[in-house]
C-alpha positions as CSV (number, residue, x, y, z in Angstrom):
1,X,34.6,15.1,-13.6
2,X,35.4,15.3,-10.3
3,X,33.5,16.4,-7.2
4,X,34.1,16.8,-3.3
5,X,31.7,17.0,-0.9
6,X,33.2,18.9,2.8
7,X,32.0,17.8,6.0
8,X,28.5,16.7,5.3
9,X,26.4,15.0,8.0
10,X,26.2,11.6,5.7
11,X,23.1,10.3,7.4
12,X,23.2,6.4,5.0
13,X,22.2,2.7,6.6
14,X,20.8,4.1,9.7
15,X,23.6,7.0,11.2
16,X,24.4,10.2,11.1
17,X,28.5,11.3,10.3
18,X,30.3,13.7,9.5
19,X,32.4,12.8,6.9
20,X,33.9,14.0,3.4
21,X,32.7,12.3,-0.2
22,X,34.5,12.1,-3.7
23,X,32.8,11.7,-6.7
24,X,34.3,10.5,-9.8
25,X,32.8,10.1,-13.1
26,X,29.4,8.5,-12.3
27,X,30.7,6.6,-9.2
28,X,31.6,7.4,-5.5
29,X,34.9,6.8,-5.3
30,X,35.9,7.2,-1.7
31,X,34.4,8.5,1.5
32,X,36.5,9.2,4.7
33,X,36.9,11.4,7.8
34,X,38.8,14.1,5.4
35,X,39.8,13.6,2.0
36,X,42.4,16.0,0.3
37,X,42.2,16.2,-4.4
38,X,43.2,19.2,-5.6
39,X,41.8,18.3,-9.4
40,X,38.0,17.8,-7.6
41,X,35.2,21.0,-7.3
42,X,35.2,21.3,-3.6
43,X,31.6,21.9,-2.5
44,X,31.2,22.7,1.8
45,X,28.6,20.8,3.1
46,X,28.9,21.4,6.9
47,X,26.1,21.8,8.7
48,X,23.9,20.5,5.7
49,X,23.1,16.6,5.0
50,X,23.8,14.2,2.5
51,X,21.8,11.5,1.6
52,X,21.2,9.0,-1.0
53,X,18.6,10.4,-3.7
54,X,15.6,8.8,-3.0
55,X,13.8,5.9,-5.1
56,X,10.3,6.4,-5.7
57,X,8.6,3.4,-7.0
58,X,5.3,4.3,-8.4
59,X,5.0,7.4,-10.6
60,X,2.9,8.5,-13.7
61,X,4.8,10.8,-15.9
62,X,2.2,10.6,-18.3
63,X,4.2,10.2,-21.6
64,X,3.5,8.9,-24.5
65,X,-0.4,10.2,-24.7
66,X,-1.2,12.1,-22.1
67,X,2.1,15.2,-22.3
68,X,-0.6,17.8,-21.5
69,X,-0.5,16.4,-18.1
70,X,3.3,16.0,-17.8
71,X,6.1,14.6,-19.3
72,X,9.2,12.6,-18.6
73,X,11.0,15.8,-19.1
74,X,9.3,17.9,-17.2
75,X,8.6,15.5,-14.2
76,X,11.8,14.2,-14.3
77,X,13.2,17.9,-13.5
78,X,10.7,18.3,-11.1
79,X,11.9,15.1,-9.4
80,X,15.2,15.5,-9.3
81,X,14.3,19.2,-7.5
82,X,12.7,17.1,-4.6
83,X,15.5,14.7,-4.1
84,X,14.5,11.9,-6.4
85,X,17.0,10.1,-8.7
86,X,15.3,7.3,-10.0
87,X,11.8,6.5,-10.9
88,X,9.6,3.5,-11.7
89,X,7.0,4.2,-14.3
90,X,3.7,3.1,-14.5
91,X,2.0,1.7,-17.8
92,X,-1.1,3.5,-17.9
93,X,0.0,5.8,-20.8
94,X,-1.9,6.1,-24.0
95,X,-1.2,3.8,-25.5
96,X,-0.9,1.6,-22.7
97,X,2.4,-0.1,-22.4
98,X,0.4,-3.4,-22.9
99,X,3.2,-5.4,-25.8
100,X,7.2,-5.6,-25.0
101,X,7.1,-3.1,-28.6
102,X,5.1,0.0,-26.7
103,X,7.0,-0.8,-23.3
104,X,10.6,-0.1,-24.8
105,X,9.2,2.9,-26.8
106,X,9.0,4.5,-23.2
107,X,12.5,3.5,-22.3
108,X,13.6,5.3,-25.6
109,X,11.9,8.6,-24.7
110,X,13.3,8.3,-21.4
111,X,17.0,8.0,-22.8
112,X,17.2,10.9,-24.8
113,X,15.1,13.1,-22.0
114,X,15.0,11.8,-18.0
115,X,17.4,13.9,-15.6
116,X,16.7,10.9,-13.2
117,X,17.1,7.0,-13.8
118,X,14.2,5.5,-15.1
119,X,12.6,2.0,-15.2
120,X,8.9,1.4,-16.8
121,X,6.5,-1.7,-15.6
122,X,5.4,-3.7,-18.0
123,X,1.0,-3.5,-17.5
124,X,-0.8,-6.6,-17.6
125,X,-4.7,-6.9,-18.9
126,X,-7.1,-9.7,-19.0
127,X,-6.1,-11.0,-22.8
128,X,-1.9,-10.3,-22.5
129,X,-0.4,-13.5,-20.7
130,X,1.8,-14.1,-23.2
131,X,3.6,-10.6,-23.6
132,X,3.4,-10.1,-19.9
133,X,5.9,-13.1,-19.9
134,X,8.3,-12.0,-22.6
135,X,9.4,-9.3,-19.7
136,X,13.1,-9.3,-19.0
137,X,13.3,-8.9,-14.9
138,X,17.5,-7.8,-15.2
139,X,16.1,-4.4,-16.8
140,X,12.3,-3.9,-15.9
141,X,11.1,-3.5,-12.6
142,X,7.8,-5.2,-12.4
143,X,4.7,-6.1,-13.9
144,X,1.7,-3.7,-12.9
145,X,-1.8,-5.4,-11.9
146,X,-4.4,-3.1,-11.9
147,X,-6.7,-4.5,-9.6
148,X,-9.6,-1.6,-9.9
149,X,-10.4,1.0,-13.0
150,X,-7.8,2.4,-14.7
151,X,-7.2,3.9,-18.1
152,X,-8.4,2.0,-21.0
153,X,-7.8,-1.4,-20.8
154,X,-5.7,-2.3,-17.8
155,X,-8.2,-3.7,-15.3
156,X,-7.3,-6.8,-14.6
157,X,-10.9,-8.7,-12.7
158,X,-11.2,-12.2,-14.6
159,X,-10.2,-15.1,-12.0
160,X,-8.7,-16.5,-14.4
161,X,-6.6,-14.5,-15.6
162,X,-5.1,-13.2,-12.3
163,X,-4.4,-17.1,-11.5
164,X,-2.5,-16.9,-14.7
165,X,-0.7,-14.0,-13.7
166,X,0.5,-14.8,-10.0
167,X,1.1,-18.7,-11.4
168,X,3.4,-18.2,-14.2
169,X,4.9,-14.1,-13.9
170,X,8.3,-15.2,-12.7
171,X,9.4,-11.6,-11.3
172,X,7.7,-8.2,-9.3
173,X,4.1,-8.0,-9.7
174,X,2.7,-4.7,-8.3
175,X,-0.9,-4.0,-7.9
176,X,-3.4,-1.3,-7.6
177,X,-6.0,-3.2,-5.1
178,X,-10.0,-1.7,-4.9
179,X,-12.4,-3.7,-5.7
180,X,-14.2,-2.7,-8.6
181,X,-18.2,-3.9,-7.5
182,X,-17.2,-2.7,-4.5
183,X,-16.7,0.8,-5.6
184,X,-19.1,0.8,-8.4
185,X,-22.3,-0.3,-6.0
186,X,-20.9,3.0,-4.1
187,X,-20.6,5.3,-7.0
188,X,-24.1,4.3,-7.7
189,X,-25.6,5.0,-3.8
190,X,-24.1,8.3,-3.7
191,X,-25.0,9.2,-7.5
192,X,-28.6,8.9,-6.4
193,X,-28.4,10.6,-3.5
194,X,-26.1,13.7,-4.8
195,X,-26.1,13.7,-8.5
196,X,-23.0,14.8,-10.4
197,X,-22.3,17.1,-7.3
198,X,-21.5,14.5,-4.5
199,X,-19.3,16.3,-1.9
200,X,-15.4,15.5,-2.0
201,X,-15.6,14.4,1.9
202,X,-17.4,11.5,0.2
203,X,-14.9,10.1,-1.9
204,X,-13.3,7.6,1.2
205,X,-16.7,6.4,1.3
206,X,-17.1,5.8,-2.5
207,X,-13.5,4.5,-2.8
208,X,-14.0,2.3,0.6
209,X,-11.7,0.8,3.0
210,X,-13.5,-2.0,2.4
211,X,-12.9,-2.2,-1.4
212,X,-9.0,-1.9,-0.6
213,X,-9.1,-5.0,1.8
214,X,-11.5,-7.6,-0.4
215,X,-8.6,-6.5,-3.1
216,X,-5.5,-6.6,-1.2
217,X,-6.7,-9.7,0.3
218,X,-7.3,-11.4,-3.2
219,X,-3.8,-10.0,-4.2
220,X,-2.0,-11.6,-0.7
221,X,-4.2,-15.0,-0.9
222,X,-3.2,-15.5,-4.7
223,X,0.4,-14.5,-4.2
224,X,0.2,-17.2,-1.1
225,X,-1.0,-19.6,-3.2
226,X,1.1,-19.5,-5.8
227,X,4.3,-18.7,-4.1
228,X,4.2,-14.7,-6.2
229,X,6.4,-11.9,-5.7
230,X,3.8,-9.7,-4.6
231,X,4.4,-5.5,-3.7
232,X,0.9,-3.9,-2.8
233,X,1.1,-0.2,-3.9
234,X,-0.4,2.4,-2.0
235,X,-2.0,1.5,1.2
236,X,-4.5,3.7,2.9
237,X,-6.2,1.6,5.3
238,X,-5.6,0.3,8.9
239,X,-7.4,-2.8,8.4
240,X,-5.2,-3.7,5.2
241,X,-1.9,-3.1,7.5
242,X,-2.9,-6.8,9.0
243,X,-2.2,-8.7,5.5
244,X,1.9,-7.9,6.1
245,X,3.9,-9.0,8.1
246,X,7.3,-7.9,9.8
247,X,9.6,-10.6,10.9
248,X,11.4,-11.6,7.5
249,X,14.3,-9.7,6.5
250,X,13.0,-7.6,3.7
251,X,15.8,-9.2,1.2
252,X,13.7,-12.6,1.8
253,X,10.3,-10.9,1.9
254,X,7.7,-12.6,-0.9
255,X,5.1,-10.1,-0.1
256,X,5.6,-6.3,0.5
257,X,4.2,-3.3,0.8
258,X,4.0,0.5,-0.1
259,X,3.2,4.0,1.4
260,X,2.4,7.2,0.0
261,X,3.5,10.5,0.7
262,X,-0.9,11.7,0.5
263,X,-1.9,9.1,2.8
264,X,1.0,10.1,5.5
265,X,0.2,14.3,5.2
266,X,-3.3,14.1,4.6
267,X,-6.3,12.9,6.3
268,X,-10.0,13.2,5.1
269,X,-10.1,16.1,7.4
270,X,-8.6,18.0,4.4
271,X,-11.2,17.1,1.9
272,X,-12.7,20.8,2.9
273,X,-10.1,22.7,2.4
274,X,-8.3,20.8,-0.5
275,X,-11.0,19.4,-2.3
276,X,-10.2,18.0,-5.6
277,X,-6.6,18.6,-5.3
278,X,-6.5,15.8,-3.1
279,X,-8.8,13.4,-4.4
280,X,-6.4,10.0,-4.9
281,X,-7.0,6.3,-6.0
282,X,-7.2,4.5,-3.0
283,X,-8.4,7.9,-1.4
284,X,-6.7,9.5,0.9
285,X,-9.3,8.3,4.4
286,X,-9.5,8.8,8.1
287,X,-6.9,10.2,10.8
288,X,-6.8,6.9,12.7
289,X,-6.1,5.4,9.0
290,X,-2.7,7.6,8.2
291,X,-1.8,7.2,12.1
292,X,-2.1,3.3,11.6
293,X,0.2,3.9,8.2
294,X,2.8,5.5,9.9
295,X,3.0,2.7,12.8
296,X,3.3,0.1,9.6
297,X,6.0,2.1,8.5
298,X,7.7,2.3,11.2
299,X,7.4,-1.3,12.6
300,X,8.3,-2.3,8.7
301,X,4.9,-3.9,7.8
302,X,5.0,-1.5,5.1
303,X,8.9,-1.7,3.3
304,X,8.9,2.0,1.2
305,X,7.3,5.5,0.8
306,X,6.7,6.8,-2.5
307,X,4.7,9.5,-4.3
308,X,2.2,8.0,-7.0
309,X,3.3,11.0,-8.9
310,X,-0.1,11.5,-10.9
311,X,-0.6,14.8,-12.5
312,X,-3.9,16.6,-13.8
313,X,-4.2,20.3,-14.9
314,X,-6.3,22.6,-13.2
315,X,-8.8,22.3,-15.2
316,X,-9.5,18.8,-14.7
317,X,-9.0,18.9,-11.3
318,X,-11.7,22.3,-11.0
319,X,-14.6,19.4,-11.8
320,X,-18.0,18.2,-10.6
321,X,-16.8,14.8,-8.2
322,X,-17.2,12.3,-11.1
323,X,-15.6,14.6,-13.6
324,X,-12.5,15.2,-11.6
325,X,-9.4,13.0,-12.4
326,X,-7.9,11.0,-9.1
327,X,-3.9,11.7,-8.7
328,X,-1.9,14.8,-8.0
329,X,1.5,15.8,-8.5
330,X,4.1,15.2,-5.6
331,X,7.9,14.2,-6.7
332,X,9.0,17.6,-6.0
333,X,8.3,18.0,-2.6
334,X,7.8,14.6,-1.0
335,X,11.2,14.5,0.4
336,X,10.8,17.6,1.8
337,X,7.7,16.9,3.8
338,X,8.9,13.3,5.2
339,X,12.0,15.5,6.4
340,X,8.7,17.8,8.0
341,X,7.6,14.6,10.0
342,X,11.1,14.0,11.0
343,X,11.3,17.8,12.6
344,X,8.1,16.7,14.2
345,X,9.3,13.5,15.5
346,X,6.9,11.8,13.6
347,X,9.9,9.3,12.3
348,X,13.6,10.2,12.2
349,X,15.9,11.2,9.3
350,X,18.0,8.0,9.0
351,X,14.3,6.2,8.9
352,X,13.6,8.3,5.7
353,X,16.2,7.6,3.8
354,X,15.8,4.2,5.1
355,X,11.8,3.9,3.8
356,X,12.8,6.2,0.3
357,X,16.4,5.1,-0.8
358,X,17.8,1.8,0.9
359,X,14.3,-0.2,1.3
360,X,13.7,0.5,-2.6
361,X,16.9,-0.9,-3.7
362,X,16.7,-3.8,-1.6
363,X,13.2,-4.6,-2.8
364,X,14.1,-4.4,-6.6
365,X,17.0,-5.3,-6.2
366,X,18.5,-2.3,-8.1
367,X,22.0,-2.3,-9.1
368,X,24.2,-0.6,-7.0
369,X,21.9,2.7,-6.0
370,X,20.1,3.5,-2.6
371,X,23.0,3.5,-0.5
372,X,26.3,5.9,0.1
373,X,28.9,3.4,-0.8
374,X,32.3,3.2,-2.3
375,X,31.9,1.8,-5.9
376,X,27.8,2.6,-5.9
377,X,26.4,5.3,-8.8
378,X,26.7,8.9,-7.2
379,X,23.2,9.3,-6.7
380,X,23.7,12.1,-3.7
381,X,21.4,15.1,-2.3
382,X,22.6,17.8,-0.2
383,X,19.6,19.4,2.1
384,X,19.8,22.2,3.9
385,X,18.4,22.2,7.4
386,X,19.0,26.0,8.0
387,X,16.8,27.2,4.8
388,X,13.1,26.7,4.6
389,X,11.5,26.4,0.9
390,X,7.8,27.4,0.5
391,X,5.7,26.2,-2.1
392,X,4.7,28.8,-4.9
393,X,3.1,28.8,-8.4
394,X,6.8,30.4,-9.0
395,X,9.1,27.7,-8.0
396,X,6.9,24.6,-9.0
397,X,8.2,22.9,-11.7
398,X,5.6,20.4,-12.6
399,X,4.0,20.7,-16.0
400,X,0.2,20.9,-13.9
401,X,1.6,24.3,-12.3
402,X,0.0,23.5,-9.3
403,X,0.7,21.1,-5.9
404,X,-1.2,20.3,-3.2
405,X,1.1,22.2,-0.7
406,X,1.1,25.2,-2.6
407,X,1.4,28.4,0.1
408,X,3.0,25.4,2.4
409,X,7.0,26.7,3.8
410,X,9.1,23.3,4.5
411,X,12.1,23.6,7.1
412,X,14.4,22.1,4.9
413,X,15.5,23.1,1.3
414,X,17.1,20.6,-1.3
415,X,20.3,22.2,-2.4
416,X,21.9,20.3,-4.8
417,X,21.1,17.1,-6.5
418,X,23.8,14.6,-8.4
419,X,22.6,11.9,-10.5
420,X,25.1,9.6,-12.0
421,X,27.9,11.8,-10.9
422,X,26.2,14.6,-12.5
423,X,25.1,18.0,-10.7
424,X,21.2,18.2,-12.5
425,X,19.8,20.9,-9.5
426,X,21.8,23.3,-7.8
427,X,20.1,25.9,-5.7
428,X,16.8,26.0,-7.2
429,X,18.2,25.8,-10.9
430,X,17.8,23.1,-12.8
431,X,20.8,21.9,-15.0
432,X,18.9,20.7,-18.2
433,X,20.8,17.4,-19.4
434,X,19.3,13.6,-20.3
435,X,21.6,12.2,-18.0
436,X,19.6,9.2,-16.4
437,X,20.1,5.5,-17.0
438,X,17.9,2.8,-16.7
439,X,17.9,0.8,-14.0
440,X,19.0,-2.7,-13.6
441,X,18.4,-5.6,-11.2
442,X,19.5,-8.1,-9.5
443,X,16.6,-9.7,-7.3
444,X,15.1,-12.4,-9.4
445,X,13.2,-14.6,-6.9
């Protein structure tokens, strides 16, 4: 299997060439001005890009438990349609992937149906020390720390227990940081006040920048202490931008940080308009709150951007405010909207892929993906900057049926998409085949 990509703009490790690609088998096997191989598929890429599929670190593909909501199937072919060729997994599945037994039934479900690489974290609870520890870190990404509610029983509040965690877990740890009085003292104000009907434009004041800080501040003070490998998932607040730091090289970072696509896009100016659809966990908050986000991003006080890929059906989401589920799905078209921002100046392209392919490698440490190199897995995307694709009920791929930019036209379209060497989207088709692998690391500190 052979594949050659024409005259793509390669925009990889912060420029923009023109330049010609091979792909052999599962690997990059050369890149140059011009390459000539008569056995390869010849595919023209001029005047179109070619980047390195992006690695989203923080997704919920719902499976085992919850397949009403989604699948690793279906959100893996969703994925893959936005750009994405590898995922990280997180272990709030039913049941939760609490016991090294139910986290490799995951990775088994994922090997016979992901079109993208896959990795699962390992979820930690108050009682689990001891199979937390039993993790391998060459083949599993991290351990997940729920630091505020979650499904069944995965938050993690006992002092004790979170000593025990950042002490003695040798490898990633990733948390979910609100504090849980904190929001629950909240939920209880505005219950009073409104009932079951408070209104949406509430929900930054129930889930409170406040509430992220006291967390993320317990989660950077512990990790201090105890010298942790800390990555704090989805900030959404200005004030927690001053826990991180930018002056280490990120390969030597102990403490790093993670942006979402909501919290760049939307603002709580949306809640109006939106509603439900984009009611997230830590909520999406103020306009001076995403502006501060994308600074961090940009000055590298936060490392990636990822999705927190969380799908609901309608029907759950078309709910009184306590009754509607927090997440919403977004692996399909968060590529395609941080490629907006880049039309907008916001940030440029080689920044993307920077934030959403190389930064993820480096911080896990992944094997030989994230980068356009010779001798790296051909993870590749070819986007279009001459096509626009708008969001329709028609053309979204997510088991929910629904997005939050639904009726939204982006200026960009994802063409193709090669995972492992593979051609798994071309042109709005999805090439059905469980061709991803799990993903393996090297960063062990």
């Amino acid at each position: 299997m052979k594949y050659l990509l024409k005259q793509a703009t390669i925009i990889n490790e912060g420029t923009s060439t023109i330049g010609d690609v091979l792909i052999h088998n599962d690997i990059i096997e050369k890149i140059a001005p011009s390459i000539t191989d008569a056995s390869a598929t010849e595919i023209n890429c001029e005047g179109k890009y070619l980047v390195p599929g992006s690695i989203d670190d923080q997704v919920h593909f719902r499976e085992p438990g919850l397949t009403h909501k989604g699948n690793i199937r279906s959100e893996s072919r969703a994925a893959v349609a936005g750009g994405i060729t590898s995922f990280m997994e997180m272990p709030n599945t039913v049941p939760n992937a609490l016991t090294q037994e139910l986290l490799e039934d995951k990775y088994k479900i994922a090997a016979h149906s992901s079109l993208a690489n896959y990795s699962f974290f390992m979820g930690a609870s108050n009682d689990n020390i001891e199979e937390v520890l039993k993790t391998n870190p060459k083949n599993v990404c991290g351990v997940k720390v729920f630091m505020g509610s979650s499904t069944g029983n995965m938050l993690v509040d006992e002092p004790s227990t979170l000593n025990k965690i950042f002490s003695e877990v040798p490898m990633l740890i990733a948390t979910h940081c609100e504090d849980e009085e904190t929001v629950r003292k909240n939920m209880e104000i505005y219950r009073a006040k409104y009932g079951e009907d408070v209104p949406m434009k509430y929900h930054p004041e129930i889930r409170s920048a406040e509430a992220c800080y006291l967390s993320s501040s317990l989660a950077v003070s512990l990790a201090k202490k105890h010298n942790a490998r800390l990555h704090v998932l989805h900030i959404s607040t200005e004030k927690e931008l001053s826990l991180f730091e930018n002056k280490t090289p990120l390969a030597e970072k102990r403490i790093t940080a993670e942006a979402c696509v909501h919290h760049l896009w939307f603002s709580e100016e949306d809640y109006d308009t939106k509603g439900t659809l984009i009611k997230w966990n830590p909520a999406v908050k103020k306009k001076s709150d995403r502006d501060a986000i994308w600074q961090a991003v940009l000055d590298n006080r936060i490392d990636v951007i990822a999705t927190d890929h969380a799908p609901h059906t309608v029907q759950e989401k078309d709910n009184t405010y306590f009754n509607a589920p927090s997440g919403g799905p977004l692996v399909q078209h968060a590529l395609l909207a941080l490629f907006e921002k880049a039309k907008e100046g916001v940030i440029s392209k080689e920044r993307v892929i920077e934030k959403t392919a190389h930064a993820p490698s480096v911080l896990f440490g992944i094997e030989k993906r994230g980068y356009i190199r010779e001798g790296y897995f051909a993870d590749l995307v070819i986007i279009d900057p001459n096509k626009t694709t708008t969001v329709t009920k028609d053309n979204i791929l997510y088991n929910c049926g629904w997005s939050p930019f639904e009726g939204y036209t982006f200026s960009h379209q994802i063409e193709k998409t090669f995972v492992n060497g593979n051609l798994v989207y071309d042109n709005y088709k999805v090439v059905d085949q469980s061709i991803g692998k799990r993903l393996e690391f090297n960063r062990f500190d």
